[in-house]
BAKOL-563007 format. One line per 3 residues: number of its first residue (from 0); their letters; for each residue x, z, y of C-alpha. Coordinates in steps of 0.05 Angstrom, whole numbers, plus 5000, padded with zeros to 4 digits. Example, Ala and Ser with C-alpha at 12.3 -4.5 7.8 and 13.67 -1.06 7.14 Angstrom:
<atoms>
0	AS	5246 5156 4910; 5273 5143 4979
</atoms>
This chain:
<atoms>
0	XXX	6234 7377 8807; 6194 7317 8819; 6195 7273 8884
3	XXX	6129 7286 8915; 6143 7224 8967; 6136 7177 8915
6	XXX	6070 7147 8896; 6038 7151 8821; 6066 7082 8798
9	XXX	6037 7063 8728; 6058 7003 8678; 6003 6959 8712
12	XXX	6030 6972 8783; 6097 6944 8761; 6066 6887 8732
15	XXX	6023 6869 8795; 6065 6884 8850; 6112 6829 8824
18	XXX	6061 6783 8826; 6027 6802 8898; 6098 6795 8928
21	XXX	6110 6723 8896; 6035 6699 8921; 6056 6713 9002
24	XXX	6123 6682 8989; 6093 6623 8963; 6036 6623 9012
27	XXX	6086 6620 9067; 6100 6544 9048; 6022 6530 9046
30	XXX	5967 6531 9104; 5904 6503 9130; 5911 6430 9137
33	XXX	5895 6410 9215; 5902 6362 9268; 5947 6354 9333
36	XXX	5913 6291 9372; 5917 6240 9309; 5966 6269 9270
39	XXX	5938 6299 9214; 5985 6362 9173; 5962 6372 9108
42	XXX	5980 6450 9114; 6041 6442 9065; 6108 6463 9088
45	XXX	6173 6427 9040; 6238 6465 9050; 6216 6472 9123
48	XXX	6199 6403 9138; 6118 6396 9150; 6078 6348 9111
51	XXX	6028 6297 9143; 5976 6248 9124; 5978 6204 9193
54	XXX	6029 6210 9245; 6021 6187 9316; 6087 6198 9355
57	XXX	6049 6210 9420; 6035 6282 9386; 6110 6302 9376
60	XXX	6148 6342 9435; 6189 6303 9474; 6272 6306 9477
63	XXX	6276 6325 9405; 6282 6311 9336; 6227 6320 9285
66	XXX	6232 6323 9205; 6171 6315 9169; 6150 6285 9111
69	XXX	6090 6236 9092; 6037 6254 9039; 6035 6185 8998
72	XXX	6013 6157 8937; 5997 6207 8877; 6040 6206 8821
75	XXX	6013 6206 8744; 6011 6284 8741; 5977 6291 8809
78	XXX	6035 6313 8852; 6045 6258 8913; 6102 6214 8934
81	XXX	6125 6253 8998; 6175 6203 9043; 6224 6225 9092
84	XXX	6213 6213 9162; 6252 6226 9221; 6228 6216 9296
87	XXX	6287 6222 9357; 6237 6213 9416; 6261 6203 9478
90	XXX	6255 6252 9536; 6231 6194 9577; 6172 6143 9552
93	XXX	6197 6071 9525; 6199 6026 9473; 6176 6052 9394
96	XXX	6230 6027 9347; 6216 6029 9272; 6280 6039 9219
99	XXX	6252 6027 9145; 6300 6029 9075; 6284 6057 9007
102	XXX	6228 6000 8999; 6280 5984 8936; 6308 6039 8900
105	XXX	6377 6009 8878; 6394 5998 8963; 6441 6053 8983
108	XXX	6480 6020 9034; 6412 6012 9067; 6392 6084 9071
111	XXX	6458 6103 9103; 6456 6048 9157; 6386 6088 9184
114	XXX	6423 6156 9173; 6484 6139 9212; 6438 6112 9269
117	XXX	6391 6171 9276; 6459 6218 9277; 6475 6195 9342
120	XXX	6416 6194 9378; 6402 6242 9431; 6334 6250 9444
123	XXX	6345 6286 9516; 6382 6222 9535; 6336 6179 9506
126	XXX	6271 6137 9538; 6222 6117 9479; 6231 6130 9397
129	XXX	6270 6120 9343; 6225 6131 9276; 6262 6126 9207
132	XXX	6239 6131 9140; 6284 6131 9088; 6256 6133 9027
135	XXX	6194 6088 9022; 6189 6073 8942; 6205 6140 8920
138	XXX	6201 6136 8841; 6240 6075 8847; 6292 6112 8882
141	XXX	6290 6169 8821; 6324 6125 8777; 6358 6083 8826
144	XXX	6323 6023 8808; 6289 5962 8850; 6220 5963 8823
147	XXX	6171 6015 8828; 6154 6039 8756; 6080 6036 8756
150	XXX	6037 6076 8704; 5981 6019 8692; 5982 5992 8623
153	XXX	6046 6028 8604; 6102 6020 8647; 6103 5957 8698
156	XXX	6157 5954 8752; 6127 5933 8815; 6172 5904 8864
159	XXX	6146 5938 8928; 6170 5881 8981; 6111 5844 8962
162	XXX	6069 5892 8969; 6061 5894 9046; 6017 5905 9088
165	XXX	5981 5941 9021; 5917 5967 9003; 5901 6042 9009
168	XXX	5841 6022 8961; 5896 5972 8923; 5898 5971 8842
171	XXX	5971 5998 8836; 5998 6068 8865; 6055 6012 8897
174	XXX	6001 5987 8939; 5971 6047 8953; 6037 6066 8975
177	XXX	6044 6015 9017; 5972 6014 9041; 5980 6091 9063
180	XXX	6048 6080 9101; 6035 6018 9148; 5972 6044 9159
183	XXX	5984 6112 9179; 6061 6119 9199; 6087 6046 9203
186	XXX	6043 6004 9243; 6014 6056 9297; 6083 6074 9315
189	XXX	6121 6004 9321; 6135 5964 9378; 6200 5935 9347
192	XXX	6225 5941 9269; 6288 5935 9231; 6268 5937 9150
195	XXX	6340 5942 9121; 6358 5927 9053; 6417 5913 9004
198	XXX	6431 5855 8952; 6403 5875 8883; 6432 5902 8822
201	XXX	6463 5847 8792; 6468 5806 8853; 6524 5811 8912
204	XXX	6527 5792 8986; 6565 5814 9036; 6527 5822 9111
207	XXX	6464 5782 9127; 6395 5780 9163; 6333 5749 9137
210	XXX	6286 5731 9198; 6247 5690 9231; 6285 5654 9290
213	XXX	6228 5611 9315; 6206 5679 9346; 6236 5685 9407
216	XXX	6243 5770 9408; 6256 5761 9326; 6326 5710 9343
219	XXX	6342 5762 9407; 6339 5819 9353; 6387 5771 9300
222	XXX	6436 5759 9358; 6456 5832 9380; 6483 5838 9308
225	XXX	6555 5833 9288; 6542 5801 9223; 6567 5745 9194
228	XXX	6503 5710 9166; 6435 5696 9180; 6367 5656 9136
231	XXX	6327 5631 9183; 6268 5629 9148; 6202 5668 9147
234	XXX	6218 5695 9071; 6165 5709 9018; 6097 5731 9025
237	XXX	6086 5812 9013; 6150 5830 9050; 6149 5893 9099
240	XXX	6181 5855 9162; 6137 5804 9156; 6078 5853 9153
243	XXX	6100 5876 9211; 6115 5801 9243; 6036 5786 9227
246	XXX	6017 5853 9263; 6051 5837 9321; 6106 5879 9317
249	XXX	6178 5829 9317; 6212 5847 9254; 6278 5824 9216
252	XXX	6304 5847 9151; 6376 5860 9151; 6425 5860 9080
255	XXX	6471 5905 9071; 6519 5886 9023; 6514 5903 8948
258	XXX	6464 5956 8915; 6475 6020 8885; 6543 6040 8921
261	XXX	6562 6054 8993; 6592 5997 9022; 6635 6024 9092
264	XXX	6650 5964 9105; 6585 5932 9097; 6544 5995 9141
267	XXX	6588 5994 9194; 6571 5929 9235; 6497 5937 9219
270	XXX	6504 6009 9253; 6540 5974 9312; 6477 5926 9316
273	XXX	6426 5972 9314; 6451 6011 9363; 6463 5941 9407
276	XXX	6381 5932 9397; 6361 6000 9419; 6418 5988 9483
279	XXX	6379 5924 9493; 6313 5956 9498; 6331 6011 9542
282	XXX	6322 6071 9488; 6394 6094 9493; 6451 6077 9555
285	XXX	6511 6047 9541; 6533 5972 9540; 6524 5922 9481
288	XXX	6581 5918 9429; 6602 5859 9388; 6543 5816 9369
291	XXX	6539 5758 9326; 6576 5707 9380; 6632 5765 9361
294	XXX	6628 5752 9287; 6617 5677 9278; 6561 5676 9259
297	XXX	6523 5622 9207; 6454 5607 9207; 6418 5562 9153
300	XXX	6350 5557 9142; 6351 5557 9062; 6386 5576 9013
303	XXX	6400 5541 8951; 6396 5570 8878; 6448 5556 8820
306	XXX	6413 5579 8761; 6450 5587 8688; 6432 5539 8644
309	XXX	6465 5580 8584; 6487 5638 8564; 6556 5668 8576
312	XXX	6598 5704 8612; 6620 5676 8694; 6679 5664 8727
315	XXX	6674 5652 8808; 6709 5607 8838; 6683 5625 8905
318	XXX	6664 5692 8939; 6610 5704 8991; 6622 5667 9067
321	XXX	6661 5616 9032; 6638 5541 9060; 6640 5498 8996
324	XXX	6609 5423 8997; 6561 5389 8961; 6590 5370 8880
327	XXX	6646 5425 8888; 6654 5469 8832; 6631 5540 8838
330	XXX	6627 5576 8777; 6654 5569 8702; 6614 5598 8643
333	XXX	6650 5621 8576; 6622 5642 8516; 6652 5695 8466
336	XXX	6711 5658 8442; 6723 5638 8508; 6701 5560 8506
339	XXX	6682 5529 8567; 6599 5526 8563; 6578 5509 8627
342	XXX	6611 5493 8700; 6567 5487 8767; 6572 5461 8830
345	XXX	6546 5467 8891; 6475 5423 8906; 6491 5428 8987
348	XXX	6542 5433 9042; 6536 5507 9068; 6565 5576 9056
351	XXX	6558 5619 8991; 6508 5670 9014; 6500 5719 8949
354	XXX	6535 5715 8888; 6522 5747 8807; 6560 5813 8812
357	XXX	6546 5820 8738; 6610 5782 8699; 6553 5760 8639
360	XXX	6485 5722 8647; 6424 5697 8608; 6397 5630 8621
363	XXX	6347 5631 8677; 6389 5678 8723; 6416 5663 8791
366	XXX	6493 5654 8792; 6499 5647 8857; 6455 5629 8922
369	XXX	6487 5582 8974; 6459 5586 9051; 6452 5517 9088
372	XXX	6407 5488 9121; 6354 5423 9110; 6301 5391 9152
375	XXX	6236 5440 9153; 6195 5383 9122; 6233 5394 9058
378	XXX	6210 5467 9052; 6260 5526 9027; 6287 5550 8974
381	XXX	6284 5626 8946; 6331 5668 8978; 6365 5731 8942
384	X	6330 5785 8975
</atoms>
């Protein structure tokens, strides 16, 4: 006998209801775009996390901790660049400070510094913000390289960090990038910004800070950290602290140790010193840890380049913090059969700030990068950022 409470289901009603079923599940991750005071949500939903276009922290609910991530750039098939951001604001109003990593794609060490911070925070506890974003050039990131891999005339790898403060009208997506973040997420929401990096692939240091000490709240901000080096020197052009320097915003850039691996070591006093600058401003209690008095710290305002002047394969003599003088030998250069090609020595009196992690080089390359310091009329050197 047949079940009468069962509706008249045909071939095409198997077919469609299927299909009906998938469209709400996947229109419960979609939704009107709109607007909450100046931030603007595109309407898209990513494993939870809400998607925006502009975000003004003055829009977010107090004594918590919001996930969202930023519409950027489009990619080549359409699809955009979405970054992660975080925002721990404070129960109480205070000072907006601004974590960045990710701007190269081979920094690890970098991304885990900012991760470790935000863990402990506490918004309840908290007066002001704490804004992180942790992955700023995305299809860098992908393949765990520094440039961004730009789709112009075929493939050109774009180092972002001279990109800043970009153009959201620029002539590469890395701009854009760039462009669409400090305008919309990076600037608006800064009073105070910590742009944290690593060495790059191929090149070593241990911990450093690149910043501008002739800025009073800049060399307050170098101080509270337990690190063992420092360039005094405003840096190259295009670089996202001093974007944020020239907006008004005091800005260092701190180095953590060598890309493309987690460095313990290396995070941990960084960690220590971020927390020691949001202490200092009042965003969290607690009293100041070691700072760089702690750690001995040495400040030059250059750093000096030993290029390889053949090919071969290296042999350090020295290892990062070392003091070495001017004439001493540094590094020895082989070739194949193991013959003695090249030996270098130091140009300066100072420490050895970054050194060739690769064991081979080209001509051309940087061996090894040694922090000292010169009278400003001389100018400076390139540093191994």
């Amino acid at each position: 006998m047949p079940n009468e409470t069962l509706p008249n289901l045909d071939r095409r009603s198997f077919l469609v209801a299927p299909l009906a079923a998938a469209a709400v599940i996947a229109d419960a991750g979609q939704g009107a775009a709109a607007t909450m005071g100046n931030t603007v949500f595109t309407g898209d939903v990513v494993k939870g996390k809400k998607v925006v276009s502009t975000l003004d922290i003055a829009d977010l609910e107090p004594g918590q901790k919001h996930l969202l991530y930023f519409q950027g750039v489009e990619s080549a098939t359409g699809q955009p660049w979405l970054v992660s951001v975080m925002v721990a604001k404070g129960r109480l109003p205070g000072k907006r400070i601004t974590l960045t990593s990710g701007v190269h794609g081979d920094e690890m060490s970098s991304i885990r510094v900012v991760q470790l911070v935000m863990e402990q925070l506490d918004p309840a506890q908290m007066a002001g913000s704490v804004m992180a974003v942790f992955d700023i050039a995305r299809p860098a990131l992908e393949g765990m390289q520094r440039r961004w891999p730009n789709q112009g005339r075929g493939i050109d790898l774009v180092d972002m960090n001279r990109e800043w403060p970009g153009n959201e009208n620029g002539t590469t997506a890395s701009s854009r990038q760039a462009g669409l973040l400090f305008n919309r997420v990076l600037r608006p929401n800064s009073d105070i910004a910590l742009d944290f990096h690593t060495g790059t692939t191929g090149l070593d240091c241990n911990d450093w800070i690149i910043g501008n000490r002739e800025i009073p709240e800049v060399k307050a901000i170098i101080d509270l950290f337990p690190v063992r080096q420092v360039l005094d020197s405003p840096a190259y052009p295009g670089v996202l602290h001093n974007a944020f320097t020239d907006a008004g915003i005091p800005s260092i850039c701190p180095e953590v140790g060598a890309a493309r691996i987690l460095a313990p070591d290396m995070i941990a006093p960084f960690v220590e010193g971020t927390m020691n600058v949001l202490k200092h401003y009042g965003v969290v209690g607690g009293s100041i840890g070691r700072t760089g008095a702690d750690a001995g710290m040495f400040i030059g305002n250059s750093a000096a380049p030993i290029l390889a002047t053949q090919g071969g394969f290296i042999e350090h003599l020295v290892a990062p913090n070392d003091k070495v003088q001017a004439g001493q030998k540094v590094v020895v250069q082989r070739n194949a059969f193991g013959e003695t090609v090249a030996e270098y020595a130091s140009p300066v009196d100072g420490e050895v700030g970054a050194i060739r992690s690769d064991a081979s080089s080209e001509p051309g390359n940087a061996l090894m990068f040694i922090l000292f310091n010169r009278a400003p009329a001389a100018g400076d050197a390139d540093y191994p950022e």
